[in-house]
GUMAR-418955 format. One record per residue: residue number from 0; residue in three letters; x, y, z of N, C-alpha, C, O in turn. Coordinates in Angstrom, 1 decimal. Layout:
! GUMAR-418955
NUM/ALA/X/Y/Z/X/Y/Z/X/Y/Z/X/Y/Z
...
END
This chain:
! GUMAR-418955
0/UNK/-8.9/-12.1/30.9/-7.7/-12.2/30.1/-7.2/-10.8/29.7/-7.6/-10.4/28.5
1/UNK/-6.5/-9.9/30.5/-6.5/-8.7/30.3/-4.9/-8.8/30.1/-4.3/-8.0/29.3
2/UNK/-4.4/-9.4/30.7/-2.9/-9.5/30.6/-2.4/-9.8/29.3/-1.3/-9.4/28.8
3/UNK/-3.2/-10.6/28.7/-2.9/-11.2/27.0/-3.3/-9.7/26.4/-2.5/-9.5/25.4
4/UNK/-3.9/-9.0/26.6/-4.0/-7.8/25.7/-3.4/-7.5/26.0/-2.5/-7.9/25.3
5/UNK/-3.0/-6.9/26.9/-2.0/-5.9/27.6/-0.6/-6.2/27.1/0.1/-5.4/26.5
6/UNK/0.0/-7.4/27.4/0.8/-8.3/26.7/1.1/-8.2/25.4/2.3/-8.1/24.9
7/UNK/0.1/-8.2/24.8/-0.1/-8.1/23.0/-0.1/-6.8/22.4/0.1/-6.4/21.3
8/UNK/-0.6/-6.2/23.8/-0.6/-4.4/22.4/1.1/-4.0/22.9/1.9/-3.5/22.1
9/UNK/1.3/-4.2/24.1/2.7/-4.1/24.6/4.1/-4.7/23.3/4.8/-4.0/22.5
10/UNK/4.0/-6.0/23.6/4.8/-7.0/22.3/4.6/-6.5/21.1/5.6/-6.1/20.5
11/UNK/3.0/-6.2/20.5/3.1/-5.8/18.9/4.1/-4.6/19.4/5.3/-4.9/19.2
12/UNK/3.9/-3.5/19.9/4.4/-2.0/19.9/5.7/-2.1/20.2/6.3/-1.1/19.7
13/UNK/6.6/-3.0/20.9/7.5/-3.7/20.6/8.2/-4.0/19.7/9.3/-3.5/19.3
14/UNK/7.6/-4.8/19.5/8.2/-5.4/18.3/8.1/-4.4/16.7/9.0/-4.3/15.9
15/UNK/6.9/-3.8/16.6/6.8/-2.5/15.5/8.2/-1.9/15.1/9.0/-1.9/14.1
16/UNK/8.4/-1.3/17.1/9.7/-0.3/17.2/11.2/-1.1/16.7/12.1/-0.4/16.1
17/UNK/11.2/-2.2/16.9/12.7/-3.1/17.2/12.5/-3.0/15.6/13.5/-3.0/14.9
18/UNK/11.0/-3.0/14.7/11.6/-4.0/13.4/11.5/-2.9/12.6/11.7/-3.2/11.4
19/UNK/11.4/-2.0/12.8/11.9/-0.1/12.3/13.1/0.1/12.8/13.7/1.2/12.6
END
């Protein structure tokens, strides 16, 4: 399940940027 991390640190760091 490497894509779910990958996925998830991607998305959180994403989403961090978009909600600043």
């Amino acid at each position: 399940m490497r894509f779910i991390d990958l996925f998830s640190g991607i998305g959180g760091f994403r989403l961090g940027m978009e909600s600043v």
